[in-house]
DSSP file (Angstrom, degrees, kcal/mol; ACC not computed):
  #  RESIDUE AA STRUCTURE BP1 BP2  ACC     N-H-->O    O-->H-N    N-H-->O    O-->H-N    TCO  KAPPA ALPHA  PHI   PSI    X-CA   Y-CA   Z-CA
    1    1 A X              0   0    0      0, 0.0     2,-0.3     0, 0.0     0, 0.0   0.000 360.0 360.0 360.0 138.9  152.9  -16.0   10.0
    2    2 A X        -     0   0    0      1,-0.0     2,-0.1     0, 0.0     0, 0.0  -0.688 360.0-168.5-114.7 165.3  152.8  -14.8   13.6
    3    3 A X        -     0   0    0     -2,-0.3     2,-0.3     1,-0.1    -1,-0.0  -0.410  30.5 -93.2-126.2-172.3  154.9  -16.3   16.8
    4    4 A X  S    S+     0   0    0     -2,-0.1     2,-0.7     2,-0.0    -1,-0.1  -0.692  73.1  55.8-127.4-175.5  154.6  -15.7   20.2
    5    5 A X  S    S-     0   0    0     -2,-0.3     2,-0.4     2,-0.0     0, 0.0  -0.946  86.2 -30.9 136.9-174.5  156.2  -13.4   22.3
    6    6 A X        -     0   0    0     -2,-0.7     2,-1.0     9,-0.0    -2,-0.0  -0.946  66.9 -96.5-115.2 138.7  156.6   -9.9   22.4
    7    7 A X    >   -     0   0    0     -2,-0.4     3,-3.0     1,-0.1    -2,-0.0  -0.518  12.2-137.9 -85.7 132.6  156.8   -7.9   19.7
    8    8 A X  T 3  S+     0   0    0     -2,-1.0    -1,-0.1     1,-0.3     7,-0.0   0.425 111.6  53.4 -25.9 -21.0  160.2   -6.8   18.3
    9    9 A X  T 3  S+     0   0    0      2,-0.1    -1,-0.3    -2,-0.0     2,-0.2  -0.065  87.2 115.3 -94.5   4.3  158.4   -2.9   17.9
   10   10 A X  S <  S-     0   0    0     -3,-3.0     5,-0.1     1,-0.1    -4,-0.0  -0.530  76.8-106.9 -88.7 162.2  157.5   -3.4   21.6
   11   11 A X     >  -     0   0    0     -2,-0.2     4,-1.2     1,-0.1     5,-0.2  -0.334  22.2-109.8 -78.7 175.9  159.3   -0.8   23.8
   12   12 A X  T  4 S+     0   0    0      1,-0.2     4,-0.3     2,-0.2    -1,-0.1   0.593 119.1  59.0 -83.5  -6.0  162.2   -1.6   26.1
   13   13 A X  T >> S+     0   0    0      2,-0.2     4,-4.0     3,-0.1     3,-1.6   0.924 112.1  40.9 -45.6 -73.9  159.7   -0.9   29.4
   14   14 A X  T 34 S+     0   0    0      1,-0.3     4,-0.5     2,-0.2    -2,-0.2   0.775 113.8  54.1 -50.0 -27.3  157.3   -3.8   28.0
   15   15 A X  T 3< S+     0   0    0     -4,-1.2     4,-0.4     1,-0.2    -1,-0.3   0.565 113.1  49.8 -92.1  -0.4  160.3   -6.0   27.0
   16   16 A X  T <> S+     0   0    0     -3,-1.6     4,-4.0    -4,-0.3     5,-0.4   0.835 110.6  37.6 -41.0 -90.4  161.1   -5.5   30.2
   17   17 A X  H  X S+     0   0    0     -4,-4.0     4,-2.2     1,-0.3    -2,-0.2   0.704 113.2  56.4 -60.5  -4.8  158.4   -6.2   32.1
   18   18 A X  H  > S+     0   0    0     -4,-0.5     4,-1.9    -5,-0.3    -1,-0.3   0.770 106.7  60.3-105.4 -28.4  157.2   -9.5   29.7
   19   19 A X  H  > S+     0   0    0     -4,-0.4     4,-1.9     1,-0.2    -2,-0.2   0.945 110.5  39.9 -69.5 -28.8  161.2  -10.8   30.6
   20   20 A X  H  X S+     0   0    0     -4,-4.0     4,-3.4     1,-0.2     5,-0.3   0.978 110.5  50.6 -83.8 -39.2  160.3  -10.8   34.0
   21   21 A X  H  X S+     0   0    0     -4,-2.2     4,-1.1    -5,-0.4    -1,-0.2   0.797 106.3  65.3 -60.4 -21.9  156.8  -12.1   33.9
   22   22 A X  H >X S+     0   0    0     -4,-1.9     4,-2.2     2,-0.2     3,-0.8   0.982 103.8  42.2  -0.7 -96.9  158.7  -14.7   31.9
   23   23 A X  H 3X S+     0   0    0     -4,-1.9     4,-1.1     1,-0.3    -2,-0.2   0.835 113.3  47.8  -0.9 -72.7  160.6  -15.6   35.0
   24   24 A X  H 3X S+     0   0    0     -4,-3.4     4,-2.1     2,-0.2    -1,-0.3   0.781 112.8  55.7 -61.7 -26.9  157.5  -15.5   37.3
   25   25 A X  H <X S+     0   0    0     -4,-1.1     4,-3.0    -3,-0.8    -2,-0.2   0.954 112.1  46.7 -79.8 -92.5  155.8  -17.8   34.2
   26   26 A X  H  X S+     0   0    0     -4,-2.2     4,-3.7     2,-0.2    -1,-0.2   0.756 105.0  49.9 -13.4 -68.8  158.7  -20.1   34.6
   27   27 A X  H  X>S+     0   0    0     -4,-1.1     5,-1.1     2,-0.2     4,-0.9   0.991 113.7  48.6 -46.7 -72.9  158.9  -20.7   38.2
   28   28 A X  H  <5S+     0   0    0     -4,-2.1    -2,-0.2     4,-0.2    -1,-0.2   0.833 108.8  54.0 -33.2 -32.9  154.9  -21.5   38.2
   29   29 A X  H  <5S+     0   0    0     -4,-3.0    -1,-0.2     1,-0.1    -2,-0.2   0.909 111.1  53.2 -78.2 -57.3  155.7  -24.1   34.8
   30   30 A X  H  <5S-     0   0    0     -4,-3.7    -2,-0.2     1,-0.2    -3,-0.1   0.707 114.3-119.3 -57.9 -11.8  158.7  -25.9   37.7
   31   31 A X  T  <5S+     0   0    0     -4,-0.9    -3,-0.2     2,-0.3    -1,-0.2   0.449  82.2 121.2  83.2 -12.3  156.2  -26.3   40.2
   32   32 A X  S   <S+     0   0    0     -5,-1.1     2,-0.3     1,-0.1    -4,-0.2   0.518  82.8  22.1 -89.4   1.0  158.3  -23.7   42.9
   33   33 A X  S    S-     0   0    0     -6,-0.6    -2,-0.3    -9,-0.0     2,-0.1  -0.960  84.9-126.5-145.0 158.1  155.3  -21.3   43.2
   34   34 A X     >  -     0   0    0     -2,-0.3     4,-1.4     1,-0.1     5,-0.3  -0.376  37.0 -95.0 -94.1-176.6  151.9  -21.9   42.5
   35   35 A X  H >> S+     0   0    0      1,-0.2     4,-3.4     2,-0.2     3,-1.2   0.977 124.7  60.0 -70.4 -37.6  149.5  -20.1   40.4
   36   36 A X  H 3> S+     0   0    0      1,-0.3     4,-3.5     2,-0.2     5,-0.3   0.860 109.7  40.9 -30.6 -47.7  148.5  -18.0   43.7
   37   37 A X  H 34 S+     0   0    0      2,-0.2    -1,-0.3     1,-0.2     4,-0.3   0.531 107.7  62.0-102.6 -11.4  152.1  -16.7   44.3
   38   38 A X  H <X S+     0   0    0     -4,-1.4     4,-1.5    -3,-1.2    -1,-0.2   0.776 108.1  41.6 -63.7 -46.5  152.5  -16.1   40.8
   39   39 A X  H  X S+     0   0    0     -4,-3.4     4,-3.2    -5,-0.3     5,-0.3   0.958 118.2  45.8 -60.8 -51.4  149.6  -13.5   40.8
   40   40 A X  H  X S+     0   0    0     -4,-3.5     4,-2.1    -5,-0.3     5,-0.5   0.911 108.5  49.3 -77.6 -27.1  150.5  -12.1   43.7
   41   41 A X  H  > S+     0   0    0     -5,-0.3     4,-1.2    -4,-0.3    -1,-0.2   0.909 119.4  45.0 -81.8 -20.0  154.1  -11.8   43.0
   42   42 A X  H  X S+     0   0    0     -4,-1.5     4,-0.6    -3,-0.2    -2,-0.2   0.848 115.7  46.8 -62.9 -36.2  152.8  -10.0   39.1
   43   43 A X  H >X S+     0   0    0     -4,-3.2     4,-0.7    -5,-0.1     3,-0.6   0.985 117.1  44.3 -68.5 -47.8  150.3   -7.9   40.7
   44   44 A X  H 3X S+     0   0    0     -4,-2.1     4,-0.6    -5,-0.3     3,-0.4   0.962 119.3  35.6 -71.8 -40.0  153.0   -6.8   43.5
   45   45 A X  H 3X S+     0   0    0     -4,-1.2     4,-0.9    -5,-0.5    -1,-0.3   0.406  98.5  77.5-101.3  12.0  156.2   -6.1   41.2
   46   46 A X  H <X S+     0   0    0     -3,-0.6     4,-2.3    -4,-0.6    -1,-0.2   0.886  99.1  38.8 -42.7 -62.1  154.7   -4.6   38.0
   47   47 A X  H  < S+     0   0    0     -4,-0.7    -2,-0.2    -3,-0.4     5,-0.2   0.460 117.6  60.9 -90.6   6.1  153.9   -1.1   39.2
   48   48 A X  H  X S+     0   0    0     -4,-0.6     4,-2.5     3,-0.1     3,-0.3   0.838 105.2  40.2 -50.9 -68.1  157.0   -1.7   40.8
   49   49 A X  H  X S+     0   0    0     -4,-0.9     4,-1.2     1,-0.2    -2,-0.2   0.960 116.5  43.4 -50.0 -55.3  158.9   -2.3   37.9
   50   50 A X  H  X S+     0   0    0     -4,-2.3     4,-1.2     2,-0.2    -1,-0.2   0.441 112.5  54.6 -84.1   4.6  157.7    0.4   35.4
   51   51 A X  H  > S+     0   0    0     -3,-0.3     4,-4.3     3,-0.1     5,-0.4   0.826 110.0  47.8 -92.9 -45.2  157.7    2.9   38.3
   52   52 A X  H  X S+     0   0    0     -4,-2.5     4,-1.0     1,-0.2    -2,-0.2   0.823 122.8  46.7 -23.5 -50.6  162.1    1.7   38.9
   53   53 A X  H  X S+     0   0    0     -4,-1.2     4,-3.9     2,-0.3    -1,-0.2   0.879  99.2  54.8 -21.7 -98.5  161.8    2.3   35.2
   54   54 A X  H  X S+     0   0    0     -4,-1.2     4,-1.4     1,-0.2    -2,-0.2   0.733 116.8  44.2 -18.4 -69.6  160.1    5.3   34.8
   55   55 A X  H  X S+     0   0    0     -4,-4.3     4,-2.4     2,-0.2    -2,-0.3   0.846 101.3  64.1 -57.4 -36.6  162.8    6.7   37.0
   56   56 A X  H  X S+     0   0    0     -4,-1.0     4,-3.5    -5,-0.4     3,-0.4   0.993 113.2  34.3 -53.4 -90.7  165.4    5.0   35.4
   57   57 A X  H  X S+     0   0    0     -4,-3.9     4,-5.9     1,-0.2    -1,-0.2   0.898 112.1  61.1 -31.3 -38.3  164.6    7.1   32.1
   58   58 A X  H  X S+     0   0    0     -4,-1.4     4,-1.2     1,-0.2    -1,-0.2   0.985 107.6  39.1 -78.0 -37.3  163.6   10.0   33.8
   59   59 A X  H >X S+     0   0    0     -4,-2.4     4,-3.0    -3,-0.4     3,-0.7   0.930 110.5  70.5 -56.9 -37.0  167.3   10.5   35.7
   60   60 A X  H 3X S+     0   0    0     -4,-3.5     4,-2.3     1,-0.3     5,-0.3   0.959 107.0  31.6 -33.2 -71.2  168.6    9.4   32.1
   61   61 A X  H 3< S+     0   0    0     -4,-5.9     4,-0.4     2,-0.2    -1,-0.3   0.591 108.6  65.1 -97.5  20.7  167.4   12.6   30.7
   62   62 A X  H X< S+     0   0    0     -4,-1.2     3,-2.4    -3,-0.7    -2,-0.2   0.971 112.5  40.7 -13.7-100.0  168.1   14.6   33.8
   63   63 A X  H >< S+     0   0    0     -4,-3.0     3,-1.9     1,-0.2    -2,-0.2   0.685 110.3  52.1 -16.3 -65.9  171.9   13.7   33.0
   64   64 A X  G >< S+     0   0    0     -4,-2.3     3,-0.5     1,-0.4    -1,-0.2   0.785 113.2  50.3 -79.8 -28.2  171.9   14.1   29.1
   65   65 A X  G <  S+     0   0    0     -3,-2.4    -1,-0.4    -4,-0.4    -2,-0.2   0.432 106.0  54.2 -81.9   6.3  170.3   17.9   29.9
   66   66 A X  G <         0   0    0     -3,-1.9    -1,-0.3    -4,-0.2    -2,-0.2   0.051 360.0 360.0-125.8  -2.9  173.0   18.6   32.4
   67   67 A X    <         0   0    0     -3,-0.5    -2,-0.2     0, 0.0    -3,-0.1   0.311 360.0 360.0-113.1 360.0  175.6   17.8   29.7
């Protein structure tokens, strides 16, 4: 039987990015943004995120090769 979610096999980028759309999901369910400002605030801080990310990782093995 299958749930909802994210899958447990998803990478830590996606489980990432689905906690924060989460969030945005959230706010929009309370009534303190509308669906408008819920799109625009997914569209804007997506490639945001995974670029923050992206970096993240990328200094990560920067470091571990410097060791």
């Amino acid at each position: 039987m299958s749930c909802w979610g994210i899958s447990e096999n998803a990478s830590e980028k996606e489980k990432l990015k689905s906690e924060v759309n989460n969030y945005f999901m959230g706010l929009n369910s309370c009534g303190i943004i509308d669906y408008t400002a819920y799109s625009e605030l997914y569209d804007a801080c997506m490639p945001i995120l995974e670029e923050c990310y992206d970096r993240m990782k990328a200094e990560e093995e920067e470091e571990e090769e410097e060791e």
